[in-house]
TIRO-2110 file (N, C-alpha, C; in Angstrom, 1 decimal):
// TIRO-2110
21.9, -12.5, 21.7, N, 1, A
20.6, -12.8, 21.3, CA, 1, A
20.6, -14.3, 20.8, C, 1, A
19.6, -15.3, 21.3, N, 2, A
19.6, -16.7, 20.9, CA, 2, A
19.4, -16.7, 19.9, C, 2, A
19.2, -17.9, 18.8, N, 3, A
18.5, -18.3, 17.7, CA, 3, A
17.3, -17.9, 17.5, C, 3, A
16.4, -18.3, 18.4, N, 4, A
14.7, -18.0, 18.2, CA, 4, A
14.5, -16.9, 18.4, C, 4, A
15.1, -15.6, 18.9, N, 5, A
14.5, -14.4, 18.7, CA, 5, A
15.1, -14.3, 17.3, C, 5, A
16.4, -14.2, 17.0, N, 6, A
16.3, -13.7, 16.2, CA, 6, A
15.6, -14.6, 14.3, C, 6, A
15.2, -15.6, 14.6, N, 7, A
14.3, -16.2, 13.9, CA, 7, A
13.0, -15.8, 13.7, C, 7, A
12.4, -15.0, 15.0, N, 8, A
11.2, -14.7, 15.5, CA, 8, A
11.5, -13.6, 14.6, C, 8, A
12.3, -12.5, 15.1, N, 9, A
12.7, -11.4, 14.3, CA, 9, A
12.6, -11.3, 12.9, C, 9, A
13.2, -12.3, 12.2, N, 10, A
13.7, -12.5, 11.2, CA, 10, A
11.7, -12.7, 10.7, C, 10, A
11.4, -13.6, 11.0, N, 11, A
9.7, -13.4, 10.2, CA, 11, A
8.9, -12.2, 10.5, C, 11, A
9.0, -12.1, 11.5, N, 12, A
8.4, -10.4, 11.5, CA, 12, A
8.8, -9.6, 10.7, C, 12, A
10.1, -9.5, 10.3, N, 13, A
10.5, -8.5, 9.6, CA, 13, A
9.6, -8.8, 8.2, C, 13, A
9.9, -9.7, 7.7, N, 14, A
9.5, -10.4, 6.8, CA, 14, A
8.1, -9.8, 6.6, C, 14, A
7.5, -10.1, 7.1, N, 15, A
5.8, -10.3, 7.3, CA, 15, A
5.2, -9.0, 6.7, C, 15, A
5.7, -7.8, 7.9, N, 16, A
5.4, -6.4, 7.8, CA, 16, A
6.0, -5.9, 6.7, C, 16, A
7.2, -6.7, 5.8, N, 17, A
7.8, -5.9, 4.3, CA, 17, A
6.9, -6.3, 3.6, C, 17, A
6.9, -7.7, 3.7, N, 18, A
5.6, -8.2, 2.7, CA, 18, A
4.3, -7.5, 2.5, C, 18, A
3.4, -7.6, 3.8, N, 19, A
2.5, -6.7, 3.8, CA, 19, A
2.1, -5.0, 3.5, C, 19, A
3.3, -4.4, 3.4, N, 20, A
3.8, -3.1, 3.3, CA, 20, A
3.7, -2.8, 1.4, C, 20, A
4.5, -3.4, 1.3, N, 21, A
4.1, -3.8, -0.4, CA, 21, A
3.1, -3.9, -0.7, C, 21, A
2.5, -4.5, -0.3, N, 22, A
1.2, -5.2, -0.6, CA, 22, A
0.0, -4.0, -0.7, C, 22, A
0.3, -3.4, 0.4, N, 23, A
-0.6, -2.4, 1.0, CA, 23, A
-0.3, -1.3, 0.1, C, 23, A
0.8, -0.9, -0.8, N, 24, A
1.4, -0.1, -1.4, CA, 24, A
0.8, -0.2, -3.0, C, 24, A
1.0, -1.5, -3.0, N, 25, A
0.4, -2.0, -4.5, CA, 25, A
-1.1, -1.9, -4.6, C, 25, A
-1.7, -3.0, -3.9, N, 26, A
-2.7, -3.2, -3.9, CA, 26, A
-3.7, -1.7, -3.8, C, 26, A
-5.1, -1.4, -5.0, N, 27, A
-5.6, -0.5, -4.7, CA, 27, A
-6.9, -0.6, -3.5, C, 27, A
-7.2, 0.3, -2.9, N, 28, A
-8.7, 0.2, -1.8, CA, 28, A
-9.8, 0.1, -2.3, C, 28, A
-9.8, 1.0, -3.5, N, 29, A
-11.4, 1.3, -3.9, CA, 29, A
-11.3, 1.4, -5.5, C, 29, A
-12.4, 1.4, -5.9, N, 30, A
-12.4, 1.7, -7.1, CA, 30, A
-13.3, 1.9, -7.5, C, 30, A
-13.9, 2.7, -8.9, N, 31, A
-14.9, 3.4, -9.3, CA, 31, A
-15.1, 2.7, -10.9, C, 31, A
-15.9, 2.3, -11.5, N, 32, A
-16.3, 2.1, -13.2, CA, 32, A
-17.5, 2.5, -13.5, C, 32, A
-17.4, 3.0, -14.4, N, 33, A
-18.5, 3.6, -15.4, CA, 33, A
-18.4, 3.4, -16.7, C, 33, A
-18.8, 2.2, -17.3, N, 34, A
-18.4, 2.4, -18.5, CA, 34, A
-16.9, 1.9, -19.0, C, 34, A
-16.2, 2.9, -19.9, N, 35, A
-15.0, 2.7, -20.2, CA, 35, A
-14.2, 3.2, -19.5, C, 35, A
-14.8, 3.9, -18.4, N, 36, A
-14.2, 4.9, -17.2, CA, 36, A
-13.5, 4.5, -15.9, C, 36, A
-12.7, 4.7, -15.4, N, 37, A
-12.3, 3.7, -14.0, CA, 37, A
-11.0, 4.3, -14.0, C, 37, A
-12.0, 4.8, -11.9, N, 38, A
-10.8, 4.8, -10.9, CA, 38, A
-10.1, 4.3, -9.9, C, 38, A
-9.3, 4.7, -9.6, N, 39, A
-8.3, 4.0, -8.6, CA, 39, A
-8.6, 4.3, -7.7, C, 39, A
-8.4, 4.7, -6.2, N, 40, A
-8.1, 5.4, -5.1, CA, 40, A
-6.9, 4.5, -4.2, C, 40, A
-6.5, 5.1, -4.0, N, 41, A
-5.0, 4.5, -2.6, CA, 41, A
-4.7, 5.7, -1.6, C, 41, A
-4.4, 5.5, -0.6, N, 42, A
-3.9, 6.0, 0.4, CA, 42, A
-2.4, 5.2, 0.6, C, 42, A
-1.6, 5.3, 0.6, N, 43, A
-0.1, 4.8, 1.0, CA, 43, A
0.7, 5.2, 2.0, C, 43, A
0.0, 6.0, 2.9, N, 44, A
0.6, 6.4, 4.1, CA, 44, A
1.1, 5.6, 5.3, C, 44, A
0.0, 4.6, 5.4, N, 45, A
0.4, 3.4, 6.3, CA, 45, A
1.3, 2.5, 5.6, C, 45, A
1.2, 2.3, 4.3, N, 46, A
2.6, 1.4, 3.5, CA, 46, A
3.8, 1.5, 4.0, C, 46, A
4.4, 3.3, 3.9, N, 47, A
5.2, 3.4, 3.9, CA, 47, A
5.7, 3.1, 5.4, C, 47, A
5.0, 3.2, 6.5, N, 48, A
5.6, 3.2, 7.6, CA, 48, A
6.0, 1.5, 7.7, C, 48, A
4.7, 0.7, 7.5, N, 49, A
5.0, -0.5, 8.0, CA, 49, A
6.0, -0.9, 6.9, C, 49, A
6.5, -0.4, 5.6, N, 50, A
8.0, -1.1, 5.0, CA, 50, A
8.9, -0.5, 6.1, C, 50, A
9.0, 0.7, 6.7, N, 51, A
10.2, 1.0, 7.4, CA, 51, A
10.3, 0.2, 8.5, C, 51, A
9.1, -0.3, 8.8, N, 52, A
9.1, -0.6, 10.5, CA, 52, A
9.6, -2.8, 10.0, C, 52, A
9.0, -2.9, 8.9, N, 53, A
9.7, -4.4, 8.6, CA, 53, A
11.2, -4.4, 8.0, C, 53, A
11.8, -3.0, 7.9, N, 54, A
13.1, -3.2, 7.2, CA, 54, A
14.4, -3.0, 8.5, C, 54, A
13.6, -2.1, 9.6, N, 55, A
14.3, -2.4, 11.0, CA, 55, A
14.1, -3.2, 11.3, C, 55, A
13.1, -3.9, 11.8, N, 56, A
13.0, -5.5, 12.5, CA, 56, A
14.1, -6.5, 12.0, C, 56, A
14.1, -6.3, 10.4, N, 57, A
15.2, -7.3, 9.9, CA, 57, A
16.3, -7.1, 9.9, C, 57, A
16.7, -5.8, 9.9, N, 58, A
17.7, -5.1, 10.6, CA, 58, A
17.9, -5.5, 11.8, C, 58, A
17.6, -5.2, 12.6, N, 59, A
17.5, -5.9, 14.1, CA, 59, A
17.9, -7.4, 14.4, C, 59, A
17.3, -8.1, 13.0, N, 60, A
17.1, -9.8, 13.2, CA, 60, A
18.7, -9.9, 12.7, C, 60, A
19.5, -9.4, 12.0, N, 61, A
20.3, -10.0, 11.2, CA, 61, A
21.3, -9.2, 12.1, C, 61, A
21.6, -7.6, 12.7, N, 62, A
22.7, -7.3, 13.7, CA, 62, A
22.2, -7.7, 14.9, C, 62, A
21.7, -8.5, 15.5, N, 63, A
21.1, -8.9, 16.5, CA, 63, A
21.9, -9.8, 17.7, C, 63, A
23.0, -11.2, 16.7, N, 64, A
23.7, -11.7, 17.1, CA, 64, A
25.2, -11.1, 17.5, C, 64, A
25.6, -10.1, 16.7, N, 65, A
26.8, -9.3, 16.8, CA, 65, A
26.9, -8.2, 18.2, C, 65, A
27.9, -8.6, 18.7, N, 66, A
28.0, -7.9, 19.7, CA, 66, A
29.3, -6.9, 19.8, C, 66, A
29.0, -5.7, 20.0, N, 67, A
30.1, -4.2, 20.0, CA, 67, A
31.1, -4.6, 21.1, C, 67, A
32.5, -3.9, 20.7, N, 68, A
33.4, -4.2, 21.5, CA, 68, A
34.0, -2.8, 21.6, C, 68, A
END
């Protein structure tokens, strides 16, 4: 695998961990009333897109290694 894929690789991975977090942390909605206040999250899609950015980088970093 040349340098720029796996460079290419390497920020994709990146991107989708980043945003996966993000998505994880970050809440959607929220409710106040007062001294009252709620959250709402869904984390279903978090979780996949951390798995799918922790292969990619996976990918990016055994990428150059080749099986004998």
């Amino acid at each position: 695998m040349n340098k720029t894929m796996k460079t290419i690789l390497m920020v994709v991975g990146t991107v989708l961990l980043v945003y996966g977090i993000y998505t994880l942390i970050a809440p959607e909605a929220s409710i106040g009333i007062g001294d009252f206040s709620v959250d709402i999250q869904d984390n279903t899609d978090a979780y996949m897109t951390i798995g799918l950015g922790l292969v990619v980088l996976v990918l990016g970093f055994l990428g150059g290694k080749r099986l004998k």
